[in-house]
C-alpha positions in Angstrom: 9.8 34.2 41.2 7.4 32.1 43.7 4.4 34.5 41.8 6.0 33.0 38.8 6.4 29.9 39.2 2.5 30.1 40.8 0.8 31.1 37.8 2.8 28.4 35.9 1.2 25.9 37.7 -2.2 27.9 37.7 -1.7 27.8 33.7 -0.7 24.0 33.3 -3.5 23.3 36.0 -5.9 25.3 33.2 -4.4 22.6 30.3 -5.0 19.7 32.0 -8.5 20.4 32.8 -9.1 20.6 29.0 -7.1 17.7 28.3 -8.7 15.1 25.7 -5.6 12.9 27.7 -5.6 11.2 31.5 -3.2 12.7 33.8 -3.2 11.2 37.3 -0.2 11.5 39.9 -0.3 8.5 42.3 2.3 9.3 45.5 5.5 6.9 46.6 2.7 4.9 48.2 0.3 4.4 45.1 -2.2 6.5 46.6 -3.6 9.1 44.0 -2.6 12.6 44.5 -4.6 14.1 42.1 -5.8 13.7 38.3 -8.2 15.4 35.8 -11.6 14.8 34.6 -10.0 12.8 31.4 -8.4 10.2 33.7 -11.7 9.6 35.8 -13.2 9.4 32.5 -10.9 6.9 31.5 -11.4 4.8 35.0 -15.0 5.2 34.6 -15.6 7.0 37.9 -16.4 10.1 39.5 -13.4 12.9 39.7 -13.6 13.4 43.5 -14.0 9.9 45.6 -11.6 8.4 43.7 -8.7 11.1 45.2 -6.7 9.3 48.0 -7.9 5.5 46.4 -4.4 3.5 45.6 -3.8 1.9 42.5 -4.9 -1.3 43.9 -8.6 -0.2 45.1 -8.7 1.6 41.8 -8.0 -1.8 39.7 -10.6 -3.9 42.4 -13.0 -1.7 41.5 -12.7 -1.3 37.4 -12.3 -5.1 37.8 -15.1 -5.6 39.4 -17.6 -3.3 37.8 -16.1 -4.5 34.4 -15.8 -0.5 33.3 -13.0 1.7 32.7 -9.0 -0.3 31.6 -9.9 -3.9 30.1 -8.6 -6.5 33.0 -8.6 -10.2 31.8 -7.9 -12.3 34.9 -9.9 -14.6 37.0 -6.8 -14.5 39.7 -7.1 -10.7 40.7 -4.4 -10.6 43.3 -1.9 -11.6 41.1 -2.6 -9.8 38.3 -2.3 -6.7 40.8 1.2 -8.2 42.0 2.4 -8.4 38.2 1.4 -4.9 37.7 3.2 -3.7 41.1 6.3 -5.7 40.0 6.0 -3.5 36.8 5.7 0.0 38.2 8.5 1.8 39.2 10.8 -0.9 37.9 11.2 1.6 34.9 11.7 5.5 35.8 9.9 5.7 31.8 7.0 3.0 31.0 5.0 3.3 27.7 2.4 0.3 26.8 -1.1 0.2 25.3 -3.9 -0.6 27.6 -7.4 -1.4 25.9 -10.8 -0.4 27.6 -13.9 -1.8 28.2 -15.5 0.5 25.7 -13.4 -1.4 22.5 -10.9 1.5 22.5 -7.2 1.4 23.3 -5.3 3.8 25.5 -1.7 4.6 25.3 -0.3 4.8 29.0 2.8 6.5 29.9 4.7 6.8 33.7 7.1 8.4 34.6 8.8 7.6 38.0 10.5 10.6 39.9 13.6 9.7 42.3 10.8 10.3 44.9 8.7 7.6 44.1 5.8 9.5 42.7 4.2 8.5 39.4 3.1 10.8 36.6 0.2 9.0 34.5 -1.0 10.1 31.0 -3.7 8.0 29.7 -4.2 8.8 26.0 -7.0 7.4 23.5 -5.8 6.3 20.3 -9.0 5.6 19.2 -8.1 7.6 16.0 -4.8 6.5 15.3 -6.0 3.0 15.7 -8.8 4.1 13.0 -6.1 5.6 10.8 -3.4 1.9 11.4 -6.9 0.0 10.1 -7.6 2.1 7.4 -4.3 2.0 5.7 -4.5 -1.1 6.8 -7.3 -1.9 4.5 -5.4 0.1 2.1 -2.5 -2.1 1.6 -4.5 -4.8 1.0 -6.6 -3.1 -1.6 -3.3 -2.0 -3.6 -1.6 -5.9 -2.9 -4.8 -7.1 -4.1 -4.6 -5.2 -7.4 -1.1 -5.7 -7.5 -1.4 -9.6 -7.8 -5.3 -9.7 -9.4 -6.2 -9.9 -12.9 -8.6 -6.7 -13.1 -11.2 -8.3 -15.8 -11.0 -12.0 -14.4 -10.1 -11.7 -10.7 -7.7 -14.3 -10.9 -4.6 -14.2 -10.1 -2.5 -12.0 -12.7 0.9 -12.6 -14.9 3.0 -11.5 -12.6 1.6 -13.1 -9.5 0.7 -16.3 -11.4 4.6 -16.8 -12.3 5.9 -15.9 -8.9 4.1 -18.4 -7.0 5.2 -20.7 -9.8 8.8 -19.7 -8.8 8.0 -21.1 -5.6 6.0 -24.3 -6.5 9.2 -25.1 -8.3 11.4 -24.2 -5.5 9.6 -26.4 -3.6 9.6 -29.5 -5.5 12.9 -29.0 -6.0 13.4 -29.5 -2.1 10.5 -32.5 -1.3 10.3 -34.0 -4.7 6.6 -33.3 -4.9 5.8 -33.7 -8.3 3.3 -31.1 -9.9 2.5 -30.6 -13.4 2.4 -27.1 -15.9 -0.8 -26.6 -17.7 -1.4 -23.6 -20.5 -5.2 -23.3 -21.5 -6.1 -20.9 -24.5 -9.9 -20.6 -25.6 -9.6 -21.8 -29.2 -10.7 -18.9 -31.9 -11.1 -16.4 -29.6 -10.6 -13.6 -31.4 -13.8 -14.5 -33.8 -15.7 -14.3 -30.7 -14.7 -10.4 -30.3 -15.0 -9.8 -34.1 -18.6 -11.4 -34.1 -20.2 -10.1 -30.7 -17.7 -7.2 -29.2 -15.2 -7.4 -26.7 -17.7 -6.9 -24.1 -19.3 -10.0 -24.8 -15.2 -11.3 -25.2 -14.7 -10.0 -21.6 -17.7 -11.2 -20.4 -16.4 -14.9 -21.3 -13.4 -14.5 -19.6 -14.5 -14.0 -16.6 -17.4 -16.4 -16.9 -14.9 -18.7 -18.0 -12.2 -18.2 -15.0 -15.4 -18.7 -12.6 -16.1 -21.9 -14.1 -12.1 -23.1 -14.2 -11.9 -21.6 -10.6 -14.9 -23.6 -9.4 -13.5 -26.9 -10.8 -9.3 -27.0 -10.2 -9.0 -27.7 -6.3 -8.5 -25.0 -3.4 -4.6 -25.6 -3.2 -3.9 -25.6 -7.2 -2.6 -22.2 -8.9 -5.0 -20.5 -11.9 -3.8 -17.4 -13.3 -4.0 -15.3 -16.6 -0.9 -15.1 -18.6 -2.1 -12.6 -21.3 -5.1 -12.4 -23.3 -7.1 -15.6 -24.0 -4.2 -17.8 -22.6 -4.3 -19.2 -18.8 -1.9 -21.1 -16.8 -2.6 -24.2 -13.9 -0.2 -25.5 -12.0 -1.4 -29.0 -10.3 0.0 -29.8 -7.0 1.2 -33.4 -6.2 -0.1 -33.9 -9.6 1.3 -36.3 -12.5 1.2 -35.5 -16.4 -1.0 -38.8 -16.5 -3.6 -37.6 -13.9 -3.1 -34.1 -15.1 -4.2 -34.7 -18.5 -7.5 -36.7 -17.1 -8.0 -33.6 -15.2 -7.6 -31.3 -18.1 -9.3 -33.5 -20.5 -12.7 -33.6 -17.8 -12.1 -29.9 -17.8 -12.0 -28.9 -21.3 -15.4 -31.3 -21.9 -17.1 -29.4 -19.6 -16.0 -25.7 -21.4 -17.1 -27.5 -23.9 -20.8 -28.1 -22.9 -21.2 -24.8 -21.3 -23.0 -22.1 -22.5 -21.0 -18.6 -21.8 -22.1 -14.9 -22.2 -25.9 -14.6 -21.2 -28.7 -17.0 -22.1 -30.5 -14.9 -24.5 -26.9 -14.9 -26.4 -25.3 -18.0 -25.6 -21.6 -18.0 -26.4 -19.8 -21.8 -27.1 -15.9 -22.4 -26.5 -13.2 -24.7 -27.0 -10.2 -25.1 -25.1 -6.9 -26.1 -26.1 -4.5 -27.3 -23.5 -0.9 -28.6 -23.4 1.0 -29.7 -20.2 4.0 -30.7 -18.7 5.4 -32.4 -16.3 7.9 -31.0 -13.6 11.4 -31.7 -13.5 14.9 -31.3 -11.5 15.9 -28.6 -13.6 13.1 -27.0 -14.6 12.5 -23.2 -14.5 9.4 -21.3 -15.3 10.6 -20.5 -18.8 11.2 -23.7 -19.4 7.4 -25.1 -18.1 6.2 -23.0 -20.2 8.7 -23.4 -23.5 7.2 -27.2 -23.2 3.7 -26.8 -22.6 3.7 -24.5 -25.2 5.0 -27.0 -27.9 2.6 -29.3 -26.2 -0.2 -26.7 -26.8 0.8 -25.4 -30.3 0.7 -29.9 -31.0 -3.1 -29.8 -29.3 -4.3 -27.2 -31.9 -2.0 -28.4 -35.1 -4.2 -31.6 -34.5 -7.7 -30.0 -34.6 -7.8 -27.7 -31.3 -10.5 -28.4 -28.4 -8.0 -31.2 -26.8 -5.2 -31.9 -24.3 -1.6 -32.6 -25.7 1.4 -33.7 -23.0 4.9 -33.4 -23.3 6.0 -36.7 -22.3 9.5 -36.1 -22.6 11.5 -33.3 -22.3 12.6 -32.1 -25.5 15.9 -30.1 -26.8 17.3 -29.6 -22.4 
């Protein structure tokens, strides 16, 4: 049994010499017992003269030579009476720990009735790499999720959701905003004539050029094919349709596609005004009378709804 229980210890003695992870036993009076070369790694010193050092003479000295756990404190003594508050309070502690190398550790003690300590120490350099790659991830697939893929604005789905909440918004402060459909007038000739490349190619020139001119806080997204919304924060339909009208002359005197094939546009634009009881259907049941009215009369202008019709 005692041969047994001998080459047991031998064994895990042989595992924690190959360990990738810290291991460190500190005695009932934080002196430590013993440890692997992984944790002297980890402290940034030699294996051998650290032995016997207690926690605190360990943390002076990473403190002071700025290597091994990350310590930010200009008040060393009680940062080292925090951390003495801290250990043993628990008999299991798990907490991350970073390091003056820009990795993070994962430390683990376990407390015996005796009072000694158990310390793993173990790098999660890679799992950290893994958190900030799916990470990135997410935000590559939210990204899609809510962008236009040809224009880079913001898509149908995304564009009508943080209507939703424009309109839950005003409905609470009041704010007044105003609706706003665009559609490029003829479009479709402008496929027919040069390709849809050159058609794509103006869509995107032409949501560069909107996105450049509406301001940082008002909404821009595509609806479907050639048509656009543009909501206009703590905007009236009189101001609005200044805005829109300043924006449509300038579509109008720009040159889109590439300079060698210079494609003109038109825009047609109807808006509305928001209400108490509007919804998003209904912004855009009204700016779409107000838009079909803009192009009955000749296309290329700015019609308003100024009152609400048939709610």
């Amino acid at each position: 049994m005692e041969k047994g229980v001998l080459t047991l210890a031998n064994r895990i003695g042989d595992f924690l010499s190959v360990s990738q992870d810290g291991y460190a036993i500190f005695s009932a009076e934080d002196k430590l017992i013993g440890c692997n070369q992984a944790y002297a790694d980890f402290m940034c010193m030699d294996l051998e003269p650290i032995i016997g050092q207690s926690f605190s003479q360990l943390m002076r000295l990473a403190h002071e030579k700025k290597q091994g756990p990350y310590i930010e404190t200009k008040d060393m003594e009680s940062w080292l009476t925090n951390a003495q508050n801290k250990r043993r309070s628990q008999e299991f502690r798990l907490f991350e720990v970073d390091h003056t190398n820009g990795s993070w550790y994962l430390i683990s003690e376990q407390t015996l009735p005796s009072g000694e300590v158990l310390l793993q120490a173990k790098s999660l350099c890679a799992q950290k790499d893994i958190e900030r790659k799916l990470s990135e991830h997410i935000h590559e697939l939210t990204d899609l999720a809510l962008t236009d893929e040809l224009t880079r604005i913001a898509n149908r789905r995304s564009f009508i959701g943080s209507v939703k909440s424009e309109i839950n918004l005003y409905k609470r402060n009041h704010h007044t905003f105003t609706f706003c459909l665009l559609d490029i007038d003829y479009f479709k000739k402008i496929n027919d004539t040069f390709g849809h490349q050159v058609g794509d190619t103006v869509l995107r020139q032409l949501c560069s050029l909107v996105s450049g001119t509406l301001r940082e806080y008002d909404l821009f997204g595509r609806i479907g094919g050639e048509e656009f919304g543009v909501l206009l924060r703590n905007t009236q339909a009189t101001e609005a349709y200044d805005i829109m009208n300043r924006l449509r002359d300038k579509v109008m005197n720009s040159a889109f596609n590439t300079p060698s094939t210079p494609v003109n546009i038109t825009l047609s634009i109807g808006l509305v005004e928001s209400w108490m009881k509007c919804s998003f259907e209904l912004l855009y049941s009204q700016s779409d009378i107000a838009l079909f009215r803009a192009k009955k009369n000749g296309r290329n202008q700015v019609a308003a709804i100024n009152k609400v019709q048939s709610i």
